[in-house]
N, C-alpha and C positions, 0 to 999 in steps of 0.2 A: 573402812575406806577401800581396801584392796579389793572386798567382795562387788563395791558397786560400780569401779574401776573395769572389772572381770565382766558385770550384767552388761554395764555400756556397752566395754569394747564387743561384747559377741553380739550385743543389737547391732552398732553400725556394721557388723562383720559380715552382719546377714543380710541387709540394707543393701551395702554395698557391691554382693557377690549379685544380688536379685537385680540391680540396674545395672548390673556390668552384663550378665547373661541373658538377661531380659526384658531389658531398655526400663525409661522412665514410667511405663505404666503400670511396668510390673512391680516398681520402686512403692508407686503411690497405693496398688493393691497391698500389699505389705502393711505398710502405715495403715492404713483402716483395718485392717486384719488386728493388727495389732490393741490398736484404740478399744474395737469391738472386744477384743479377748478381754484385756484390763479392766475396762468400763464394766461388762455384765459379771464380770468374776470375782467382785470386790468382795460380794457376801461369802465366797470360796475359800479366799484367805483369811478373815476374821473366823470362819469356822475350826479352818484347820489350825489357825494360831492357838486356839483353845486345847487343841487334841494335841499339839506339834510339841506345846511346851512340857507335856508328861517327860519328855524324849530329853535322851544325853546329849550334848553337844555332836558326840557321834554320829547320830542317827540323826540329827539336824541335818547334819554333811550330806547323809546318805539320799535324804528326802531331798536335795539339791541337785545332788550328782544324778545317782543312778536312779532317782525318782522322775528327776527331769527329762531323762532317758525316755522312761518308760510312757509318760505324759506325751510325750514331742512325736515318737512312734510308735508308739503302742496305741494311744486314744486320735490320730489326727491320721494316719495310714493304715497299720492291721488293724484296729478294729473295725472302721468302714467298710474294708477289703472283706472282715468277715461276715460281718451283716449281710451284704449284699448276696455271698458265695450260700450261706444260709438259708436266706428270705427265698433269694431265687432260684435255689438245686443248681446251681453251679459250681465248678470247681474253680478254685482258688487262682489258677494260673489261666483261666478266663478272664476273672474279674481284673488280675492285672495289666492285659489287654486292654479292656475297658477304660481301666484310671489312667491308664498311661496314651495310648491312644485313641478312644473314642471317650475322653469326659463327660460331655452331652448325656451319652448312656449309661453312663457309669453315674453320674448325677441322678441320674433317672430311676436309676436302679435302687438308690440309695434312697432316696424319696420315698418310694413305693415301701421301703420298709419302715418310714417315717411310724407309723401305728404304732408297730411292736418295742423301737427303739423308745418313743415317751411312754409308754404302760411302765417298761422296766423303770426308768427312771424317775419318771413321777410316783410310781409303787417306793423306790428308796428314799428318794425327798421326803415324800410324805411322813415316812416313817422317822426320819432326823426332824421334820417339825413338827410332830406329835409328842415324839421324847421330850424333847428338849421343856415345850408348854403345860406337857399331860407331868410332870413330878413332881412328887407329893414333897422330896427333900429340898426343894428351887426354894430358895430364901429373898433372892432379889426381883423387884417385880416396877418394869421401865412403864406400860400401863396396868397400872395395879385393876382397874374394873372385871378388865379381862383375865387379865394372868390369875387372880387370886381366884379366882372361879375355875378357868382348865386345871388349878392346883387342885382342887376338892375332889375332882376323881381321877386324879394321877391313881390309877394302880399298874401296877409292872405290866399288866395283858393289854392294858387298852389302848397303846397307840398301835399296835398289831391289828387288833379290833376292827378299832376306826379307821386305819388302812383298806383294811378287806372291805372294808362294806363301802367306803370311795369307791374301789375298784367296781366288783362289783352292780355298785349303782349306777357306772361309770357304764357299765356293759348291758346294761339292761336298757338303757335310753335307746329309742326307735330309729337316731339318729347315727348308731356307732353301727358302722358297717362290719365292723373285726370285732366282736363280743368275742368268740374263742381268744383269738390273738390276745384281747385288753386281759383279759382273765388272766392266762397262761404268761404273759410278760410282765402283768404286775405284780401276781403273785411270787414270781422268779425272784424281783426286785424286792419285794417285802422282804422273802425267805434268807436273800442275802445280806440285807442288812440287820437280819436276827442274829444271820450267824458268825457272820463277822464281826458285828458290835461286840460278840456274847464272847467268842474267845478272845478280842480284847479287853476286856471287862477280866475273863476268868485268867490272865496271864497276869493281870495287873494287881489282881489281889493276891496271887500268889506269890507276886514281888514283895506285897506291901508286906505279907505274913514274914516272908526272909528278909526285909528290914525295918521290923518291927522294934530294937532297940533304936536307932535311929527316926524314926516317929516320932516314939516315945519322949523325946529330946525336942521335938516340933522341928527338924530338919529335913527341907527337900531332898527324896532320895529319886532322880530322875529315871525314868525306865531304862533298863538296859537287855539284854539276852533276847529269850523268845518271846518277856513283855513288850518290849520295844519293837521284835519284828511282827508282831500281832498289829500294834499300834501302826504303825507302815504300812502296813496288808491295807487296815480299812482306810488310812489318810489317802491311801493309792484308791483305792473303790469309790470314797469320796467324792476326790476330786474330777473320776471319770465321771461321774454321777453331772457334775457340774457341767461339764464338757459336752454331752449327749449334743443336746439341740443346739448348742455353739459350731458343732462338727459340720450339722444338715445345714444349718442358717450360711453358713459360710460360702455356699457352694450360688446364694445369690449373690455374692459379690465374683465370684470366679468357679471357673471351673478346673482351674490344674492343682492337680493333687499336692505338688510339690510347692507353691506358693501357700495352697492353705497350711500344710502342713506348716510351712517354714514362720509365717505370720502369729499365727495362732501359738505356735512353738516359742515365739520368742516373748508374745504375750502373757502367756505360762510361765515363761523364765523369771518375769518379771511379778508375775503372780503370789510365787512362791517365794521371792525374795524377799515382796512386802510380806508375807505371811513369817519369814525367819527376824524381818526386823522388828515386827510388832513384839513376838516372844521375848527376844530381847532387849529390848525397848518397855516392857511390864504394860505395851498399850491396854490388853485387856485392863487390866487392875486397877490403870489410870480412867479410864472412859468406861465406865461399867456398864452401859447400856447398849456397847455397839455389837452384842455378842446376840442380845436381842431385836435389835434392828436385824442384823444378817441372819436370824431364825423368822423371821417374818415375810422378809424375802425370798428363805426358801420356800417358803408357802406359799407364796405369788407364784415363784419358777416352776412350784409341783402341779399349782391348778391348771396355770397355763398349758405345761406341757401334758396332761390328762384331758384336758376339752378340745386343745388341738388335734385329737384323736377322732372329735365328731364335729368339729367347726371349724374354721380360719378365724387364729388368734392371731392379732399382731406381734410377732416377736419380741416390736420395740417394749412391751407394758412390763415386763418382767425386766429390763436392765431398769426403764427407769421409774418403777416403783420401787428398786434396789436403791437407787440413787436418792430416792427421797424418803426410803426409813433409814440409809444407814445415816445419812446427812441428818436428820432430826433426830435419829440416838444419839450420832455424835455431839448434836450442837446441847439436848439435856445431857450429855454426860458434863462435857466440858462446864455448863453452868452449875449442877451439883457440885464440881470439884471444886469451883470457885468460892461457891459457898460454903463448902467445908473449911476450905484453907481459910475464909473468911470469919468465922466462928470461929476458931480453934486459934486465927492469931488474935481475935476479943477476948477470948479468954484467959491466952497468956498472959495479956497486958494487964488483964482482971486481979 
C-alpha cells in the first residue's frame, strides 16, 4: 500500500510541476508520454518479472530506486545526448546546446542515428527471442505447433546463429542504405547480450553451488552479492533494450527533452512497479503463458525495429500486437487456471 501511495504521489508530483511550469499542454503531453511508455512496455515488465524474481528483496529495492535512476536519466537524457555526440563527431557540450535550445535539431540529430540505434537493439531483442523459443530444457509450451518445433534445435549456439544471419541478411537487402552500420550495431547488440546473459548465468550458478544444502531441501535461495548485481547489470541492459525506439518515437509527440524525459520517466516508474508487483503477487506461476506472449512480442518489437532500418514501419504494430499476445496469453492462462482448480475441486469431492 505505502509503495503505490509513493508511485501515485511522484506521478501527480510531476503532473503537477509540468502544468505549473509549462501550462496545460505541457500537462496533456505528459499524459500521453506516459500512456505511450505503459502501453508498449507491458512485455518489459512480464520479462523482467521473470529475471527480477531470482533477486532478494534487496535488490528488488535497488531495481526501484537506483535502477529508476538510471532508467529516468540515463536511457531518456544521456543516452540520446550520447548517440547523437557519437553518430555526429560532436562534442557532448554541443549536443547540449542542441537538446536544450535548438530541439528541432537535436531531434534531427537523433533521427539520423535512428539506423545504428535499431541494429543494436533489434540485434539484443532478437537474441532474448531466440533464447527464450530455441531451448531444448523449456517444458511449457502456450502454442505447442510452433514452440515444440523451435524446441527440437534449441542448441546453446543457435539463437547467436540465427541472430547473425538476421542481421546480416538484414544488410545485404538492396534497400538498407547503412549495411556497415546494420552489421557493426547489431553485432555490438548480439555480443552484449552474450555477455551479459553469460555472467549472469555464471554468477548465479556459483550461488546455486554456495547454497547447495539449501536446494537440496527444495528452498528458494534468492540471489544476493555479485549474482544479484550480474542479475541488475542485464535487468538494466534489458530494459534500455526496451526503451531504444520509445526514446526516438517520443520526439513525434514533442520536442523538449525535459518533458520526454519526465513522461516517459514516470511511465518507467510505473513499469517497474508492475513488474515488482507481479513477483510478488506469483503472477508468473498464476498465468503461465504471459511470459510467452511477452517473448513473442519481443519478436514483433525486434522485426519492427530491424526493417525500420530499410522501410517506414509504423510504430503503432509493435505496442499493439504486444496488446494482443499479452491479452490472449493472458486470457489462455486465466482459462487453464480455471480448469485446473476445476478438475482438482472434482476430484476432491471424488
Amino acid at each position: 500500500m505505502k509503495e503505490k501511495l509513493r508511485f501515485f504521489g511522484v506521478s501527480v508530483a510531476a503532473l503537477v510541476i509540468a502544468a505549473f511550469e509549462a501550462g496545460w499542454s505541457a500537462l496533456l503531453v505528459m499524459i500521453v508520454l506516459i500512456l505511450v511508455e505503459v502501453t508498449f512496455s507491458f512485455e518489459n515488465a512480464v520479462i523482467n518479472a521473470k529475471v527480477l524474481k531470482k533477486l532478494s528483496k534487496f535488490w528488488q529495492t535497488i531495481f526501484l530506486t537506483i535502477g529508476i535512476v538510471i532508467a529516468i536519466f540515463g536511457m531518456r537524457i544521456v543516452f540520446p545526448i550520447a548517440i547523437v555526440s557519437l553518430t555526429a563527431g560532436i562534442g557532448w557540450r554541443e549536443v547540449l546546446d542542441l537538446a536544450f535550445n535548438r530541439p528541432d535539431a537535436y531531434a534531427a540529430r537523433l533521427n539520423e542515428a535512428h539506423h545504428t540505434i535499431a541494429a543494436f537493439g533489434g540485434g539484443f531483442l532478437m537474441m532474448l527471442f531466440f533464447h527464450f523459443f530455441f531451448d531444448r530444457n523449456k517444458e511449457t509450451h502456450w502454442i505447442e505447433p510452433i514452440e515444440k518445433h523451435l524446441k527440437k534445435v534449441g542448441y546453446s549456439w543457435f539463437p547467436a546463429v540465427a541472430s547473425v544471419a538476421v542481421v546480416l541478411g538484414l544488410a545485404a537487402l538492396p534497400a538498407n542504405h547503412y549495411p556497415e552500420e546494420t552489421i557493426k550495431a547489431g553485432f555490438i547488440g548480439i555480443a552484449t547480450y552474450i555477455v551479459v546473459r553469460g555472467v549472469e548465468q555464471l554468477f548465479g550458478r556459483l550461488q546455486q553451488k554456495a547454497t547447495a544444502s539449501e536446494r537440496k531441501q527444495k528452498q528458494f535461495v534468492p540471489q544476493t552479492g555479485w549474482a544479484a548485481f550480474a542479475t541488475f547489470i542485464y535487468l538494466e541492459i534489458l530494459d534500455a533494450s526496451f526503451s531504444l525506439d520509445g526514446v526516438i518515437g517520443a520526439f513525434a509527440i514533442t520536442q523538449s527533452v525535459i518533458l520526454i524525459a519526465a513522461g516517459l520517466g514516470v511511465g518507467a516508474f510505473w513499469v517497474r512497479s508492475l513488474t515488482v508487483y507481479m513477483v510478488r503477487k506469483g503472477t508468473l506461476d498464476k498465468y503461465r503463458y504471459l511470459e510467452h506472449g511477452a517473448h513473442y512480442t519481443v519478436g514483433v518489437l525486434a522485426a519492427v525495429m530491424l526493417l525500420s532500418i530499410v522501410a517506414k514501419v509504423p510504430e503503432a504494430i509493435a505496442g499493439v500486437a504486444g496488446l494482443v499476445l499479452i491479452g490472449t496469453a493472458f486470457w489462455s492462462s486465466r482459462r487453464e487456471h480455471h480448469q485446473t482448480l476445476a478438475s482438482g475441486s472434482g476430484e476432491h469431492q471424488a
